[in-house]
N, C-alpha and C positions, 0 to 999 in steps of 0.2 A: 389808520383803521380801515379794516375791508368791507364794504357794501354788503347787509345782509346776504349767504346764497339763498336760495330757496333747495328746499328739503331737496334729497336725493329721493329718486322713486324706484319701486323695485317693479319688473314686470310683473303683474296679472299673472301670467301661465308660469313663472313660478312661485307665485305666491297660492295657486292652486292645489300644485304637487304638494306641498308643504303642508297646507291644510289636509288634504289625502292621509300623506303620512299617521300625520298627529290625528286625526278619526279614527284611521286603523288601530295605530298603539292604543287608544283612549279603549275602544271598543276591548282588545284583547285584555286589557288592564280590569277592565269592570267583569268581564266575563270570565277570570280567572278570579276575582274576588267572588264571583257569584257560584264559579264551579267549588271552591275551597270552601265555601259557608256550607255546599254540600256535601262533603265529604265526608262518610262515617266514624271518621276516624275523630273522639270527643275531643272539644277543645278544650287547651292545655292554659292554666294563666301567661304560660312565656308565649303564645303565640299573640300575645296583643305585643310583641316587641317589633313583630313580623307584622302586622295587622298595622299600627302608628305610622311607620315609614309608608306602608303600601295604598294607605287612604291620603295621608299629605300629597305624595304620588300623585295619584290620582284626582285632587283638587287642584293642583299644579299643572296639571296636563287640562282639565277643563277650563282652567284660566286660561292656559294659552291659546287652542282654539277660541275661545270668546274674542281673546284679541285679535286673532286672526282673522277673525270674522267682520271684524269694524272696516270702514274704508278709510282710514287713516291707518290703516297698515300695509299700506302701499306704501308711505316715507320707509324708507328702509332702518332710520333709526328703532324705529315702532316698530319692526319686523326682526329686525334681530334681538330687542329686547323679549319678546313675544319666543324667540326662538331659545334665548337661553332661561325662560322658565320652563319653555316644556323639556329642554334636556337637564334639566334638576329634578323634574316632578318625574322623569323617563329614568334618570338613575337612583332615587328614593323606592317607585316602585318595583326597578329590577333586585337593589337592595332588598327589600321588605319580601319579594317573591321569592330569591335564593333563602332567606333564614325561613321563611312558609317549607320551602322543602326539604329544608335540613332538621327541620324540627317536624314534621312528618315523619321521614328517615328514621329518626330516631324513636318516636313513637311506636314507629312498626317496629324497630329492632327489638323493642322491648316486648312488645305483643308476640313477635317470635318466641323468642326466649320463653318467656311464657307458656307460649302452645308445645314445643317444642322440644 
């Protein structure tokens, strides 16, 4: 039997970057929810199919900065579990943002057709 190790540690300056990142996407993510609440274009009941994914998203990416934030995310076990929520909650709201535009799209095409 081997001698407990003690945790692996991950450096500081990159565990900074990393937080950076995940601010920036977090930010873009809320501010793309907020620009799309404004949008003229009325909402459709299928856009809550787009709207589910893009708020789990977005609760997912605020959970992982949280952990990022802790000092016990310097163990690197806690740094990469931290890491593969936010690239879940980072592909739910790319998910959730591509159906947001495709059902836009479509909204307008039909508003063409319409005016048109």
């Amino acid at each position: 039997m081997q001698p407990d190790e003690p945790d692996e540690l991950i450096e500081t300056i990159f565990r900074n970057g990393t937080l950076t990142v995940v601010g920036i996407v977090l930010a873009f993510s809320l501010g793309f929810v907020t620009h799309w609440a404004a949008n003229p274009i009325p909402w459709q009941p299928e856009d809550g199919f787009a709207l589910l994914p893009i708020l789990l998203g977005i609760a997912l990416q605020i959970k992982a900065l949280s952990e990022l934030l802790k000092h016990q995310c310097l163990k690197k076990q806690r740094f990469e579990r931290a890491n593969r929520i936010f690239m879940i909650g980072l592909l739910l709201t790319s998910g959730g943002v591509a159906l947001a535009i495709l059902f836009d799209f479509f909204e307008v095409s039909k508003i063409a057709k319409l005016v048109g």
